[in-house]
C-alpha positions in Angstrom: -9.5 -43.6 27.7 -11.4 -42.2 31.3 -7.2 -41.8 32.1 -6.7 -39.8 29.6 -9.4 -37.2 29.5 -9.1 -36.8 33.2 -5.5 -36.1 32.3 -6.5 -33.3 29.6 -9.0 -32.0 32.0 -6.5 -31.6 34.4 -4.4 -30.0 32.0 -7.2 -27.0 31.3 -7.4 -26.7 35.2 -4.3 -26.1 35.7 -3.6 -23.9 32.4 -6.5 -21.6 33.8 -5.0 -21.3 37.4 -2.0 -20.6 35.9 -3.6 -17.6 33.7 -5.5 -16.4 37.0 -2.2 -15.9 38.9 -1.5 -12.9 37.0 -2.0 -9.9 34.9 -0.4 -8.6 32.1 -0.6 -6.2 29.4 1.1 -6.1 25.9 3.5 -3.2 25.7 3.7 -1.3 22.0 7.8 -0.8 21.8 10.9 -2.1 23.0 11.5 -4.3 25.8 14.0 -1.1 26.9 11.2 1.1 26.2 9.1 -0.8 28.5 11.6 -1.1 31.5 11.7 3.0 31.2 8.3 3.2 30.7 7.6 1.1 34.2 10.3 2.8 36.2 8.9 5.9 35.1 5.6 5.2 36.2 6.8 3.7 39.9 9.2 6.4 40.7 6.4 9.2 39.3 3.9 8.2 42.4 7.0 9.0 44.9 8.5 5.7 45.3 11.7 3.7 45.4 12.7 0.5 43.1 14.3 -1.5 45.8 15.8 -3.9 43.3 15.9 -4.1 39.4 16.2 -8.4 38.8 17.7 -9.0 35.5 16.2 -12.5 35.5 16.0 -13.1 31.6 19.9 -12.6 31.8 20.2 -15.0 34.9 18.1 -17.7 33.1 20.5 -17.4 29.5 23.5 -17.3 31.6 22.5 -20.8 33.5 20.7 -22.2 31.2 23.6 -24.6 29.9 24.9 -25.4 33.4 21.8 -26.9 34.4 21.0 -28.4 31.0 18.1 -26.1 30.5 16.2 -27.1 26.8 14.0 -23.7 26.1 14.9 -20.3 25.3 12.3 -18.8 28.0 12.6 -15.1 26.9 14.7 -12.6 25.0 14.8 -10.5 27.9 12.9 -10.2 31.2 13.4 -7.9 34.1 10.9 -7.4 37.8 11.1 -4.0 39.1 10.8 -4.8 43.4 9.0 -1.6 45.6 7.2 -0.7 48.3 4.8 1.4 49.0 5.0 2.0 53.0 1.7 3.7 53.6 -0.3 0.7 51.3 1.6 -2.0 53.0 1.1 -0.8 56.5 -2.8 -0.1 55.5 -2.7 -4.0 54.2 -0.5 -5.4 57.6 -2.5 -4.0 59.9 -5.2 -5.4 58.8 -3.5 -8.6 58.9 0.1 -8.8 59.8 0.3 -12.0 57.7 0.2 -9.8 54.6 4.0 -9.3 54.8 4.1 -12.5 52.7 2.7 -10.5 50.0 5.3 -7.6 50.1 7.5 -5.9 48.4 5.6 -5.9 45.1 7.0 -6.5 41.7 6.2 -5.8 38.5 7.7 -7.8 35.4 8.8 -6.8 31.9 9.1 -9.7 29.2 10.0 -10.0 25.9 9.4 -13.5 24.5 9.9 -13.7 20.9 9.2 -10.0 20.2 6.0 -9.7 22.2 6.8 -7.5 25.1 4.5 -7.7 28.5 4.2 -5.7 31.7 2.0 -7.5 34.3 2.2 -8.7 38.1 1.0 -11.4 40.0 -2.2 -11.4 41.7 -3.3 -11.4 45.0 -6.1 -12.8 47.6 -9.5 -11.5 47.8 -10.1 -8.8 50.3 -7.6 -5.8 51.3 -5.1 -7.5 49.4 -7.4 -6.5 46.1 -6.4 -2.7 47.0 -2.4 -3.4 46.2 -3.6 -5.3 42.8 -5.5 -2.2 42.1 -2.2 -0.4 42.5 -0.4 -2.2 40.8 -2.8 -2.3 37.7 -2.9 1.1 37.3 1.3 1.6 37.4 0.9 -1.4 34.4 -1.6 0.5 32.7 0.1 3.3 33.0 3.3 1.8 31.8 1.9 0.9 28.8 0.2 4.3 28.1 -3.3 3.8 28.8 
């Protein structure tokens, strides 16, 4: 019995680090809608969408070669960028921050619920690129 509830214990922990990895925001519309929406609201501040990963598509394609047993999502996309002057402000403060870049942004669509978010980063300078990227979400989903 002590096994198991440590087990299920564990299973919280690790549920809520999970959910504290990223942000995301329920998009109203389309999963199309929402890739527009987000590209809109990247290229808008002056910037350039080094790659667009079709990742849902990847994940269907494979999913029977490597004997994959869940539909993950309908459709899923991550919009990659850079923002030079925010990523030089955040390397030379530590040049160990190039880990952290380029940035992405995801769309999702599992079963009809469409999300923007990103993941999140460490406390301190790093805080100032979430910020960033919180505000090109919220702004991709019209707030």
């Amino acid at each position: 019995m002590k096994r198991y509830l440590l087990a299920a214990t564990l299973a919280v922990f690790a549920q809520v680090a999970v959910a504290e990895d990223e942000t995301h925001y329920v998009f109203d519309g389309s999963f199309d809608d929402a890739v527009f929406s987000l590209e809109n609201a990247i290229v808008g501040r002056g910037l350039v969408i080094d790659y667009h990963s079709h990742t849902g598509e990847m994940l269907n394609r494979t999913q029977g070669d490597i004997d994959g047993a869940v539909d993950l999502y309908d459709n899923a996309d991550i919009l990659v960028f850079c923002s030079a002057v925010l990523s030089r402000k955040m390397m030379e403060a530590d040049p160990l921050n190039i880990a952290h870049c380029p940035y992405g942004i995801y769309v999702a669509d599992r079963a009809g619920e469409v999300t923007i978010g990103f993941r999140n980063y460490p406390e301190g300078i790093m805080q100032e690129v979430q910020a960033f990227l919180d505000d090109i979400t919220r702004e991709a989903i019209g707030e």
